[in-house]
N, C-alpha and C positions, 0 to 999 in steps of 0.2 A: 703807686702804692698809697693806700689811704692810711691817715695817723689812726682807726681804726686797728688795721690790719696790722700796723706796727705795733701796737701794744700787744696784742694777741700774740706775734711771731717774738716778744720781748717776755713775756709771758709763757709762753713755752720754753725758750729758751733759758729763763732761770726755773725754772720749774726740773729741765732736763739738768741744770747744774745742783739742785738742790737736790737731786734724787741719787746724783753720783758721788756726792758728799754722804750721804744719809747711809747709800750701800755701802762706803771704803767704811763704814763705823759699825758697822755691822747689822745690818738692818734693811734684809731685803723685802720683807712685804710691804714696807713705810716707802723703799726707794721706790717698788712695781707702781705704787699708789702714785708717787708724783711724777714717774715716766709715764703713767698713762694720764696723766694731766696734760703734762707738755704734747704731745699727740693731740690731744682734745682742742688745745688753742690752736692747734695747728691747724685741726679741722676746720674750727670757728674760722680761720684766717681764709682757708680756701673759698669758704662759704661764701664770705664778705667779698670777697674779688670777684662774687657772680649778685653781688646787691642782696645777700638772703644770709637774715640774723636771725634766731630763734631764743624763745626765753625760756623752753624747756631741754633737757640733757638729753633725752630719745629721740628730740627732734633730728635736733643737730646729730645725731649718729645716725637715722636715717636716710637726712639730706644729705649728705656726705654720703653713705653710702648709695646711693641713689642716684647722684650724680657726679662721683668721682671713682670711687672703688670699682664699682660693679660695670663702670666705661670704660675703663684704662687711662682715663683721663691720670689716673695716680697709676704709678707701676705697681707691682702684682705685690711685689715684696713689701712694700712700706705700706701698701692699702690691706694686707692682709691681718686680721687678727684670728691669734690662738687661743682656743677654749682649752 
């Protein structure tokens, strides 16, 4: 694992603990906002473990979906998002 891809999965992961504090105080569209962050560095992380960084947000959901999601490379359940 690259110090890269550690910051990103550290980054997620308080991202994912800030969102669950933010919800227990009452405040779920603020918590949905930093849960779908922590997901986003997590994307970035996968990305990085195939040498491919992007400086745009569309990208990186793209690429990610492009080459994880829509593969199986990610399971069905955690690659899937709800509109």
């Amino acid at each position: 694992m690259t110090a890269d891809e550690r910051d990103l999965l550290e980054e997620a992961r308080d991202s994912l603990e800030v969102a669950k504090f933010i919800l227990s105080k009452g405040y779920p569209g603020y918590a949905a906002s930093r849960a779908y962050y922590a997901m986003f560095y997590l994307a970035e992380a996968f990305l990085e473990s195939e040498a491919m960084a992007f400086s745009k947000h569309k990208e990186v959901i793209a690429t990610f979906g492009r080459c994880f999601a829509h593969t199986g490379r990610v399971a069905r359940g955690v690659a899937q998002v709800h509109h």
